[in-house]
Residue frames as qw, qx, qy, qz and C-alpha x, y, z in Angstrom:
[[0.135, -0.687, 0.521, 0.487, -81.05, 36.23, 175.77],
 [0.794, 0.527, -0.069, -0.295, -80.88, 35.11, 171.95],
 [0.830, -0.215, 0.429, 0.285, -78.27, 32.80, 171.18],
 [0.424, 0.818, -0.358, -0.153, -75.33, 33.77, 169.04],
 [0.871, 0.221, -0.352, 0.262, -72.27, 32.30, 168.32],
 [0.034, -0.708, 0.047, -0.704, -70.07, 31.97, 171.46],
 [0.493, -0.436, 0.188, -0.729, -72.43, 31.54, 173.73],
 [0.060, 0.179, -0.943, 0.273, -72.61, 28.86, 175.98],
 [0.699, -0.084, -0.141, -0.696, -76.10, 27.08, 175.82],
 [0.271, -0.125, 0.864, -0.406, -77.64, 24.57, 178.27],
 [0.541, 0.059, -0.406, -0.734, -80.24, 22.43, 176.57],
 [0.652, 0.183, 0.706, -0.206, -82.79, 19.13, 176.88],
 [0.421, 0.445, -0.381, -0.693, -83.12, 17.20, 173.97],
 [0.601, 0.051, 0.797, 0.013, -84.39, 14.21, 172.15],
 [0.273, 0.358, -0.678, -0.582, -83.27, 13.05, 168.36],
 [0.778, 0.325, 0.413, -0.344, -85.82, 11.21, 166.56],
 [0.168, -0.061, 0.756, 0.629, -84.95, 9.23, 163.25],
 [0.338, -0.173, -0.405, -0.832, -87.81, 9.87, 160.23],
 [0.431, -0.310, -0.582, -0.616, -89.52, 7.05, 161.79],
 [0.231, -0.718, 0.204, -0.624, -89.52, 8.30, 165.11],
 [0.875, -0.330, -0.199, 0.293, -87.57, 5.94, 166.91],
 [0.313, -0.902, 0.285, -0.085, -85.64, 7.96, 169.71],
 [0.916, 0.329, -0.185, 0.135, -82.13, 7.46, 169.44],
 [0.286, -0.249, -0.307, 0.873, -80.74, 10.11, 172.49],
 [0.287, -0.831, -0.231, -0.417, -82.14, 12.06, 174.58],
 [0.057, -0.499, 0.539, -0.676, -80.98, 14.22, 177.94],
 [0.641, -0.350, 0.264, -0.630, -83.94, 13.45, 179.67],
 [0.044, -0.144, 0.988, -0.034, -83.78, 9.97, 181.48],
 [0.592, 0.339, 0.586, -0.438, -87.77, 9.42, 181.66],
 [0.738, 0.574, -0.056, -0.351, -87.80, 9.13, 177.80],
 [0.404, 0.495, -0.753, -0.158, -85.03, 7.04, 177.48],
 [0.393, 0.210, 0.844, -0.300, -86.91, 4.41, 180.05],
 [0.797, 0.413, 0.353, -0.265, -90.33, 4.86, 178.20],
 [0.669, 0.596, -0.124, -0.427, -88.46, 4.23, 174.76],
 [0.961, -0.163, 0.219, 0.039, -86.23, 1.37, 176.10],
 [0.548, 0.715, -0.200, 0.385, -82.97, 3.03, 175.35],
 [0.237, -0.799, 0.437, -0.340, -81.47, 3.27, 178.81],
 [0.888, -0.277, 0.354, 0.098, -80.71, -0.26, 179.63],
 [0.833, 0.363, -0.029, 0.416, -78.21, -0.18, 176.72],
 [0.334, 0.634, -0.261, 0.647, -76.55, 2.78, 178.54],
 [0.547, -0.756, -0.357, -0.038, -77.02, 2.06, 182.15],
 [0.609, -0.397, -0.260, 0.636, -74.40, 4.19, 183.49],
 [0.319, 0.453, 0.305, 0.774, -75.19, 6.82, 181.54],
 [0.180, -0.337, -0.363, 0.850, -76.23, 10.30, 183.23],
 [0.178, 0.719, 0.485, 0.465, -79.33, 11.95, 181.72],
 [0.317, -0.634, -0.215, 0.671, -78.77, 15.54, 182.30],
 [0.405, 0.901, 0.085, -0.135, -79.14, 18.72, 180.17],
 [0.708, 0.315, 0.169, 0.609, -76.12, 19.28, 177.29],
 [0.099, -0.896, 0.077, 0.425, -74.14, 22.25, 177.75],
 [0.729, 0.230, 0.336, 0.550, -72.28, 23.44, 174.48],
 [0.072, -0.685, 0.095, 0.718, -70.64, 26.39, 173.24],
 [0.697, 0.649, 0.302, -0.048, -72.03, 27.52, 169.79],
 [0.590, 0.742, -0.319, 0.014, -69.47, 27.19, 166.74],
 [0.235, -0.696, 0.678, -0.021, -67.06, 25.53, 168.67],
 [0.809, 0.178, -0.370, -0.420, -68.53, 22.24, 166.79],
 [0.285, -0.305, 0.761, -0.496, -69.07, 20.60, 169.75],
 [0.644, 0.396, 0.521, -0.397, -72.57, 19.52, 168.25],
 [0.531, 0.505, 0.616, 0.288, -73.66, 18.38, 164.68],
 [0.024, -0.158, -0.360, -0.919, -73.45, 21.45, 161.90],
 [0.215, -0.457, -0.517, -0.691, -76.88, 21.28, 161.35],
 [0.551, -0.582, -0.452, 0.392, -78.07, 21.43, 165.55],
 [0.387, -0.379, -0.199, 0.816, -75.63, 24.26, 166.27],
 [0.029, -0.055, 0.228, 0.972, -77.04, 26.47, 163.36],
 [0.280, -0.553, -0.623, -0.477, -80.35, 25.54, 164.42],
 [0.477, -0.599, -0.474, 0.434, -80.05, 26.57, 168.08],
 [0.197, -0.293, -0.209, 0.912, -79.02, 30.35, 167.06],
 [0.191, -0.208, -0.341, -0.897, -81.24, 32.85, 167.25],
 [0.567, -0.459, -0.657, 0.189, -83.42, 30.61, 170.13],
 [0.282, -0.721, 0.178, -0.608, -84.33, 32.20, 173.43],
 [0.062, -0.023, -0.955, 0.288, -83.69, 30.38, 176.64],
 [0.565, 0.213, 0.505, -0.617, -87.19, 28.98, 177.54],
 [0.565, 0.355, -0.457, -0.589, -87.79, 28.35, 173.86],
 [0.543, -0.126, 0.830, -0.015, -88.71, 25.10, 172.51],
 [0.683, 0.520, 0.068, -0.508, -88.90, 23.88, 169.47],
 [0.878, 0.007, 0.427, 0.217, -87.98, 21.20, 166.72],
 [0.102, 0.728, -0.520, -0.435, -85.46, 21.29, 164.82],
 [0.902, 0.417, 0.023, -0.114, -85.00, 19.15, 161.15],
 [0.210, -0.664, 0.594, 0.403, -81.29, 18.09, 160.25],
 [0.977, 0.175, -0.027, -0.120, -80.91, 16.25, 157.18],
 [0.936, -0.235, 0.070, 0.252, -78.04, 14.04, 156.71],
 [0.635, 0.224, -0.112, 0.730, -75.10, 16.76, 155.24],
 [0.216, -0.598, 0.287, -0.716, -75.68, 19.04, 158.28],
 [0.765, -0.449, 0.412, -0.210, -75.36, 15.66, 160.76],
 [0.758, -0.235, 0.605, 0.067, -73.69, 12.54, 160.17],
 [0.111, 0.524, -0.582, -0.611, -73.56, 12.70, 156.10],
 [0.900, 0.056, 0.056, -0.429, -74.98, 10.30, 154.08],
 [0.736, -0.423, 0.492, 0.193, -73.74, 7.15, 153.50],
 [0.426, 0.759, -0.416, -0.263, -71.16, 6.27, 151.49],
 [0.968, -0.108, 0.018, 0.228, -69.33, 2.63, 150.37],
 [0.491, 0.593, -0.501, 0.396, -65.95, 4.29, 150.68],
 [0.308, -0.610, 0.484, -0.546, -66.46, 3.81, 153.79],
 [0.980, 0.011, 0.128, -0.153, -66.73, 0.17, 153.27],
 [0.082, 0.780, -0.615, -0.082, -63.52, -1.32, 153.74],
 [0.993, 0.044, -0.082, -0.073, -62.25, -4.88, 152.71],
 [0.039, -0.707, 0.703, -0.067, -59.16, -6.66, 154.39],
 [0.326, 0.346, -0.879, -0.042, -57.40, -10.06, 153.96],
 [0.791, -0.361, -0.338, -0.360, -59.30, -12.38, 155.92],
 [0.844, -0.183, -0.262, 0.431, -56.06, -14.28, 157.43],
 [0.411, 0.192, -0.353, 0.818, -54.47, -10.97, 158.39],
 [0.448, -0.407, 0.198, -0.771, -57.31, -9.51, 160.37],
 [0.748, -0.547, -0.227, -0.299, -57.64, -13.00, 162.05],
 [0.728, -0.210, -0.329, 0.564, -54.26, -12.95, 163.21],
 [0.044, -0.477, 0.228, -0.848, -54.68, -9.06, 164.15],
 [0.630, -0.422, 0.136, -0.638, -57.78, -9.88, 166.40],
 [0.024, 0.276, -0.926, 0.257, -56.71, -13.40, 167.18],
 [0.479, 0.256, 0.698, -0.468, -59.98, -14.68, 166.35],
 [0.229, 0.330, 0.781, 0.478, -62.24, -15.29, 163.54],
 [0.186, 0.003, 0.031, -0.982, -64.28, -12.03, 162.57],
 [0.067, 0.498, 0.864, 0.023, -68.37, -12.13, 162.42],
 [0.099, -0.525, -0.461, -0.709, -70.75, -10.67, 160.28],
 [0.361, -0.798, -0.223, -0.428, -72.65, -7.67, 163.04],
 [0.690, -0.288, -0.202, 0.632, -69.64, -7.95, 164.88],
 [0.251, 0.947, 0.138, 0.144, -67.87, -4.61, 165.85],
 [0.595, -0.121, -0.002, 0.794, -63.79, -3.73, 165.95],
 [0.092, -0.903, 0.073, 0.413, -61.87, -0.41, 166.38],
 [0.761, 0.457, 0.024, 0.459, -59.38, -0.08, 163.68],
 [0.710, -0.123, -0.152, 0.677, -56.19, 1.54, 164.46],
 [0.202, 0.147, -0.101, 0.963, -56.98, 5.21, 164.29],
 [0.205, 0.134, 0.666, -0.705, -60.16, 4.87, 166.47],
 [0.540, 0.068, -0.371, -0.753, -62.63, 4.73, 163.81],
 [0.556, 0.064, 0.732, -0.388, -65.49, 2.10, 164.65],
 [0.431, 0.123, -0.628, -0.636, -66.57, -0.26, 161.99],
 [0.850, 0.046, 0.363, -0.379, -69.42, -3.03, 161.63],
 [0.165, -0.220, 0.900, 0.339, -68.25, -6.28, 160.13],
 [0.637, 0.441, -0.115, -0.622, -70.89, -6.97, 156.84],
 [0.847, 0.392, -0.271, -0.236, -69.13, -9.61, 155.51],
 [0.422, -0.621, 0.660, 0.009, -66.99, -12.52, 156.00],
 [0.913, 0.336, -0.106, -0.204, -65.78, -14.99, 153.78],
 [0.881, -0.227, 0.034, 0.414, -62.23, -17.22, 153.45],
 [0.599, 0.464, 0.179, 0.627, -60.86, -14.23, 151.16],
 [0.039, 0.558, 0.106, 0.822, -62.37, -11.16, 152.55],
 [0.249, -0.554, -0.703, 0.370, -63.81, -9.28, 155.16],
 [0.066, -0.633, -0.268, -0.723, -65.96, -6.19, 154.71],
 [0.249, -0.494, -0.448, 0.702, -65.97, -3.71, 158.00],
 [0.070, -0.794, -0.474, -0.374, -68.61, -0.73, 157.40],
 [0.343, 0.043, -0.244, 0.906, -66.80, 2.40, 158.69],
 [0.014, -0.593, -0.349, -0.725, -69.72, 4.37, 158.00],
 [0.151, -0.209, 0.542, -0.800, -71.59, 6.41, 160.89],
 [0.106, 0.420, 0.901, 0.038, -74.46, 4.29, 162.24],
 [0.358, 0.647, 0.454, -0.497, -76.57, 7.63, 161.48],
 [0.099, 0.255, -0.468, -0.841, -75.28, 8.62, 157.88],
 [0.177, -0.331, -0.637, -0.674, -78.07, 9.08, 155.70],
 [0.219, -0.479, -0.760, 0.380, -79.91, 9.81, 158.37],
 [0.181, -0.587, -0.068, -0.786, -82.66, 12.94, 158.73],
 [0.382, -0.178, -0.711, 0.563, -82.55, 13.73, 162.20],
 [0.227, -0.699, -0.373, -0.567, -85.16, 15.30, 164.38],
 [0.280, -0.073, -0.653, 0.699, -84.42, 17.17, 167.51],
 [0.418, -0.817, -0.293, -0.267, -87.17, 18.56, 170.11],
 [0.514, -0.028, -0.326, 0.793, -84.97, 21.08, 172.37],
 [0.413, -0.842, -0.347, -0.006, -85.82, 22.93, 175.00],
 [0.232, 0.629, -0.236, 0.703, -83.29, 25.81, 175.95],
 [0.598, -0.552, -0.500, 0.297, -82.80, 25.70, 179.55],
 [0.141, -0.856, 0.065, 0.493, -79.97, 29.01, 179.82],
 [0.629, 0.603, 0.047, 0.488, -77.64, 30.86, 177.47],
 [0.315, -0.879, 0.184, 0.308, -74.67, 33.06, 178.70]]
């Protein structure tokens, strides 16, 4: 069956950055050999079930999976404004030093990471007595992404 929009599609997969460092995958033997599973040890490898257009997945993924067969396999290219976007310094935010250490009740650090109040995840970049720079961005923007997917079913 060909994948449309819709459809509910079971997959295997593993995202590669350009220079193919694996960055997720379903499968759990490639996240051992590429030394990505100890940072997730509770994690479940297990095929991805998603329903196409319900942008469950990246843009550029979902509108590469239609038109697939189940069995298929094949790679798929995303660049970064059909995944994560590229990056961008608005997404670089700077706050007071002394009021974010009496939010967190601590002193911030540079490669630190905080939630900010409407769940967004930032990296802390900078710290100084005046400022503090928190990096909002995704850790993949600008990223081209490479999947290798494997269709398992489609209904």
């Amino acid at each position: 069956m060909t994948i449309a929009t819709g459809d509910s599609v079971t997959l295997e997969y593993t995202g590669r950055l350009d220079d193919g460092t694996v960055f997720d995958t379903s499968k759990e033997s490639v996240a051992k050999e590429e030394g990505i599973a100890q940072a997730q040890p509770d994690r479940e490898y297990e095929p991805l079930t998603v329903e196409i257009g319900a942008g469950q997945i990246i843009e550029g993924m979902e509108d590469g999976l239609v038109g697939l067969d189940a069995g298929e396999e094949t790679t798929l290219e995303i660049p970064p404004e059909e995944a994560y976007g590229e990056w961008s310094q608005e997404q670089v935010q700077e706050f007071d030093t002394d009021e974010l250490v009496e939010m967190l009740g601590q002193t911030p650090e540079e490669g630190a990471f905080l939630e900010a109040q409407n769940g967004q995840h930032g990296e802390i970049t900078h710290v100084d007595d005046e400022v503090v720079k928190v990096d909002f961005n995704p850790d993949l923007a600008g990223e081209t992404l490479e999947f290798d997917v494997e269709i398992v079913d489609v209904n």
